[in-house]
C-alpha positions in Angstrom: -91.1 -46.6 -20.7 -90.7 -43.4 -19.3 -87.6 -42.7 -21.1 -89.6 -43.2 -24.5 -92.8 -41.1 -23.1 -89.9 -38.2 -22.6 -88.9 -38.7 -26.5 -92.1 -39.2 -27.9 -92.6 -35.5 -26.0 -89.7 -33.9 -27.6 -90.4 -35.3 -31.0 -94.0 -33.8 -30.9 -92.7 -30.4 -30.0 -90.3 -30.3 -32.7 -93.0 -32.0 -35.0 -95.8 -29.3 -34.8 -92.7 -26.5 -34.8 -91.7 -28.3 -38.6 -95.5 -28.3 -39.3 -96.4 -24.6 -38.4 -93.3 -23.7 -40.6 -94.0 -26.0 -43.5 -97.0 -24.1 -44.0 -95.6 -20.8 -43.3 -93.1 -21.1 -45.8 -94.3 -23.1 -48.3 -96.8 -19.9 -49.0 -94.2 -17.3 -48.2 -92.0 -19.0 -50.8 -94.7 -18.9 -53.7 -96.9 -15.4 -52.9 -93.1 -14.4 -52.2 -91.5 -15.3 -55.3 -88.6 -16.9 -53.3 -86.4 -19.8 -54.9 -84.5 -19.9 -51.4 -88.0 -20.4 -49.2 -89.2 -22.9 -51.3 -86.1 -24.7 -50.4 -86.4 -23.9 -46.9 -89.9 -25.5 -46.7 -88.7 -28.0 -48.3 -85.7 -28.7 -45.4 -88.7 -28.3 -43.2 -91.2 -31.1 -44.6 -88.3 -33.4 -44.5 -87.8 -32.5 -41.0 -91.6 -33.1 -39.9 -91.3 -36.7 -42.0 -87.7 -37.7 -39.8 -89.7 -37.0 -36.5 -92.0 -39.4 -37.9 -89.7 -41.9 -38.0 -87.9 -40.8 -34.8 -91.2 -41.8 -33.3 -91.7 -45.1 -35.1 -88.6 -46.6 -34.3 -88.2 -45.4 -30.5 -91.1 -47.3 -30.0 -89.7 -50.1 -31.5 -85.9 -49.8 -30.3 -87.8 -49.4 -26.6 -88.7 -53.0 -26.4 -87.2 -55.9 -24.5 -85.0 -58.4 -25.9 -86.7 -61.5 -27.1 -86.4 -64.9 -28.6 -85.1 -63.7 -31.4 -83.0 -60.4 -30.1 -80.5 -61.6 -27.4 -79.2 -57.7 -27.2 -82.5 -56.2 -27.6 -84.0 -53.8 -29.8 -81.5 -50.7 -29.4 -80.1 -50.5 -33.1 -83.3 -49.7 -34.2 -82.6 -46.2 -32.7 -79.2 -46.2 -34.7 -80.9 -46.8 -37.7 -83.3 -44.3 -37.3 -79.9 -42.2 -37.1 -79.2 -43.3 -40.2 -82.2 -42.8 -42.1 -82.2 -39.5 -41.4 -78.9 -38.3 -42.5 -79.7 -40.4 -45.8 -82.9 -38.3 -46.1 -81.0 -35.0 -45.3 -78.6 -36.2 -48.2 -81.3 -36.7 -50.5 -83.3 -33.0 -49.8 -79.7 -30.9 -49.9 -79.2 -32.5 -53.5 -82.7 -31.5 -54.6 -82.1 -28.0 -53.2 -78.7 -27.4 -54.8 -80.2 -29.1 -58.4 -82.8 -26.4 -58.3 -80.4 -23.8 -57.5 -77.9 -24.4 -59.8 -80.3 -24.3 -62.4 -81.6 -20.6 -61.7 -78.0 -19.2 -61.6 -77.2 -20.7 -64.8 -80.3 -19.1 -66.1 -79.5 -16.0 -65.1 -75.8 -16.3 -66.2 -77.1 -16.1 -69.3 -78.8 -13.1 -69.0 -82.6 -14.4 -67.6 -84.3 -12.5 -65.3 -85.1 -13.7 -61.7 -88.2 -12.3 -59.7 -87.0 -10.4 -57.0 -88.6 -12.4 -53.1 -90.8 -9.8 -51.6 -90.6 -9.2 -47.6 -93.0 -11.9 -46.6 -90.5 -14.3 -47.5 -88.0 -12.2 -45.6 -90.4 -12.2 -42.1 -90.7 -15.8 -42.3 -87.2 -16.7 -42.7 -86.7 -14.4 -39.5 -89.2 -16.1 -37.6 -88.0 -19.8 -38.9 -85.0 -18.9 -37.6 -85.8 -18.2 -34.0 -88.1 -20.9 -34.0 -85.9 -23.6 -35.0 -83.0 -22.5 -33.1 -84.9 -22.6 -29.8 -86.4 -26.4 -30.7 -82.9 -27.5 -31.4 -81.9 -26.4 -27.6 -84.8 -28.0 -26.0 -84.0 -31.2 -28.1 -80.3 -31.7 -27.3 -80.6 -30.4 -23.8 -83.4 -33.4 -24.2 -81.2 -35.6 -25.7 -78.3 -35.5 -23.3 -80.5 -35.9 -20.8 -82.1 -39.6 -22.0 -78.6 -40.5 -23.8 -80.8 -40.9 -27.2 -79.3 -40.9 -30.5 -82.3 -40.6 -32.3 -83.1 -37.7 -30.3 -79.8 -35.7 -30.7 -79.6 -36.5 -34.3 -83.0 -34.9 -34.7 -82.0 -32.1 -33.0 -79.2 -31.3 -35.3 -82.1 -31.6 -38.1 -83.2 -28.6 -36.4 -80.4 -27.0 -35.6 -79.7 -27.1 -39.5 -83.0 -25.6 -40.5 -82.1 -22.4 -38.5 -78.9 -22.7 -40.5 -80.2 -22.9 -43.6 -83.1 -20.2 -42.8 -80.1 -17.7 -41.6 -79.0 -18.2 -45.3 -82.0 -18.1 -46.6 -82.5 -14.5 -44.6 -79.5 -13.3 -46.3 -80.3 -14.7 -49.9 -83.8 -13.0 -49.7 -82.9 -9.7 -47.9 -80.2 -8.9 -50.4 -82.2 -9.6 -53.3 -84.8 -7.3 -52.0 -82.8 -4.3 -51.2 -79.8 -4.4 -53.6 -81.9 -4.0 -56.9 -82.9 -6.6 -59.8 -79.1 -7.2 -60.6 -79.0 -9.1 -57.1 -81.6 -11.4 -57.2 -79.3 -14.5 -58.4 -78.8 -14.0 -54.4 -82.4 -15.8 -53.8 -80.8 -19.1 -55.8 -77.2 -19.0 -54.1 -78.9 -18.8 -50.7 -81.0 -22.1 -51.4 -77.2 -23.1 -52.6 -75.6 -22.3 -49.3 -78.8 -24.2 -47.7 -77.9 -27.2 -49.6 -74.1 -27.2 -48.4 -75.2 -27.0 -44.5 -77.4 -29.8 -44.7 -74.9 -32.0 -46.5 -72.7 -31.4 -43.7 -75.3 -32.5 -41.3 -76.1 -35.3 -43.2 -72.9 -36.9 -43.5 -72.3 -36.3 -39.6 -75.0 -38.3 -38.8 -74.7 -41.1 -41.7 -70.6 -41.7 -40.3 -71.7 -42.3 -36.5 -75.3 -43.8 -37.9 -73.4 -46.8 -40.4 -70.2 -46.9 -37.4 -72.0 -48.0 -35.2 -74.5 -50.2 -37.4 -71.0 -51.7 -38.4 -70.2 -52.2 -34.9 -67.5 -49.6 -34.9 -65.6 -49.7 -31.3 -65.7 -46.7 -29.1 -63.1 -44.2 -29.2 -60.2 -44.8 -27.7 -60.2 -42.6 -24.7 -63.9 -44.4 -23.9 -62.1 -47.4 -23.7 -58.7 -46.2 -22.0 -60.8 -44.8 -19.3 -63.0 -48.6 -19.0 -59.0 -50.3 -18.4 -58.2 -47.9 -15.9 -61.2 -48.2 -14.4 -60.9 -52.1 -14.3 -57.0 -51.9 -13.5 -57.7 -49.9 -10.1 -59.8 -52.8 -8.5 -58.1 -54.7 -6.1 -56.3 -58.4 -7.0 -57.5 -57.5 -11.2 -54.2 -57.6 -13.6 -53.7 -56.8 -17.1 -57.2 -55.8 -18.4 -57.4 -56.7 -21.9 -58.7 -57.8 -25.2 -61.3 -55.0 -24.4 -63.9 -55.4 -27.3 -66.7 -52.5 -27.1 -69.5 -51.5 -29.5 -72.8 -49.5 -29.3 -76.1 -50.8 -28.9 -78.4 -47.7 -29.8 -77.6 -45.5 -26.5 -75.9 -47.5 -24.7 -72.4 -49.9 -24.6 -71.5 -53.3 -25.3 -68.4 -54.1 -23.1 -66.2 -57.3 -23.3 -62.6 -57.8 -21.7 -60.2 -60.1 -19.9 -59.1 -59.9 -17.0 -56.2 -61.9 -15.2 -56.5 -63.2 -11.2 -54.5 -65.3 -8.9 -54.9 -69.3 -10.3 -55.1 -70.2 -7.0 -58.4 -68.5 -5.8 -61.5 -70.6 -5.4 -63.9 -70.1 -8.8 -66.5 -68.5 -6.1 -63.9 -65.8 -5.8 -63.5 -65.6 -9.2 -67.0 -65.1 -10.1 -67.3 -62.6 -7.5 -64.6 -60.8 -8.9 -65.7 -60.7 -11.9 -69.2 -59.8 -11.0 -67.2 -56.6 -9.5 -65.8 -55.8 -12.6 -69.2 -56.1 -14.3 -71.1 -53.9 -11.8 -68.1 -51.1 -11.8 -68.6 -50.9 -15.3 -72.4 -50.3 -15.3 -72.5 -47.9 -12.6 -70.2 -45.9 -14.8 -72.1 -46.4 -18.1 -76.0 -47.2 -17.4 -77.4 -50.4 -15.9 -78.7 -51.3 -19.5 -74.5 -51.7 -20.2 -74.2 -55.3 -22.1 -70.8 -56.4 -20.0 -69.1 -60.0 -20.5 -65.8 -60.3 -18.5 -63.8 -63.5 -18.8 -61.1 -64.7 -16.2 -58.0 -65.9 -17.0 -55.4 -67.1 -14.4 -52.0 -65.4 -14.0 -49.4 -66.8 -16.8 -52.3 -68.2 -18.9 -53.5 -65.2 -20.0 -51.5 -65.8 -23.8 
């Protein structure tokens, strides 16, 4: 419980940052004249409505396992994962739509309204802002081992991206003269192409794991060698491992004398099993089955 209380925390920091901002630059972008804020609010909003969710399912992913969840309720944080890359995917195409749009209007000779420096104070302060939320949240993250969490943070770590962008889009539109405002449109443009790479970060570990992707291999090389070094163990293997929200699913063979007693067995195994968590987090689902030296084909 106190794990959750320590995300709930984070995600309400981050969630009236994204509010503040929202506000900020939803009426920077429009008294402003800027394309590029209005897409920045935009990235914002959707960031307030994923630490929404973030909070939702944490709350759900924190209870125990019942009748009918055996491993508990920890892919409910994965999902959460995934839900917000998909809406991360969804805002950079709207961005990138509207910006396209504007450049091809001025390509054909249109005129764009040049941002005024509210727009550009706003970006500045977005930046700093969302840069320093992003550091509290994966510090955060690391801290509880929460996917949810760190995948948040990486929300915010690309809204100070995209607001450096936006900074650049607006300031050289302002100072470089009416020819230059088609920067105001590629900046939201460049906003859009950050966030896609966030988004498709998060969606490849979120649907991996939701597809019970195994750990990398050095994860799992380092689980044999840890198993091999125990005394009277042989030939670890079929090592099966998967996530379950933030933390591991182990299962492995291991191969013992056929002449010990099955007390000894057990206890050996129980060895293996307790290694294992000590190494990974008590919450570590571990199976280990015993097989008996030449049977292990």
């Amino acid at each position: 419980m106190e794990r959750n209380k320590e995300i709930y925390r984070v995600t309400l920091v981050g969630g009236v940052v994204n509010v503040v901002l929202v506000l900020f630059k939803f009426v920077a972008g429009i008294m402003g004249h800027s394309a590029a804020m209005v897409a920045d609010a935009v990235h914002s909003l959707s960031d307030f409505v994923t630490d929404v969710i973030v909070l939702v399912f944490v709350r759900i992913s924190g209870k125990p396992q019942d009748k009918s969840h055996d491993y508990g309720h920890a892919k409910y944080e994965t999902l959460a994962m995934t839900i917000i890359g998909m809406s991360l995917m969804v805002v950079a195409g709207g961005i990138m739509y509207s910006g396209v749009v504007k450049i091809a209007f001025w390509t054909k000779g249109g005129q764009l309204e040049a941002p005024d420096m509210l727009a550009l104070w706003v970006a500045g302060l977005s930046v700093v802002l969302k840069e320093a939320v992003y550091q509290y949240s994966m510090l955060k993250a690391r801290q509880l081992q929460s996917q949810a969490v760190e995948a948040n943070a990486w929300h915010h770590r690309s809204d100070a991206l995209s607001s450096i962008g936006t900074a650049v889009g607006i300031g050289g539109a302002i100072f470089l003269g009416q020819r230059w405002t088609v920067l105001d449109p590629v900046a939201s443009c460049v906003v859009g192409v950050f966030i896609v790479k966030v988004a498709v970060d998060l969606l490849r570990n979120g649907i991996g794991d939701l597809m019970e992707q195994s750990l990398p291999d050095e994860v799992e090389n380092k689980m044999l060698s840890m198993v091999s070094e125990l005394p009277d163990v042989i030939r670890p293997h079929d090592l099966r491992t998967r996530r379950l929200g933030n933390h591991y699913a182990i299962e492995l063979h291991i191969v013992m004398d056929g002449n010990i007693t099955l007390h000894e067995a057990h206890q050996k195994a129980s060895e293996v099993e307790q290694l294992l968590r000590n190494h990974y987090g008590e919450e570590t689902h571990v199976v280990v089955h015993v097989e008996p030296v030449g049977e292990e084909d």
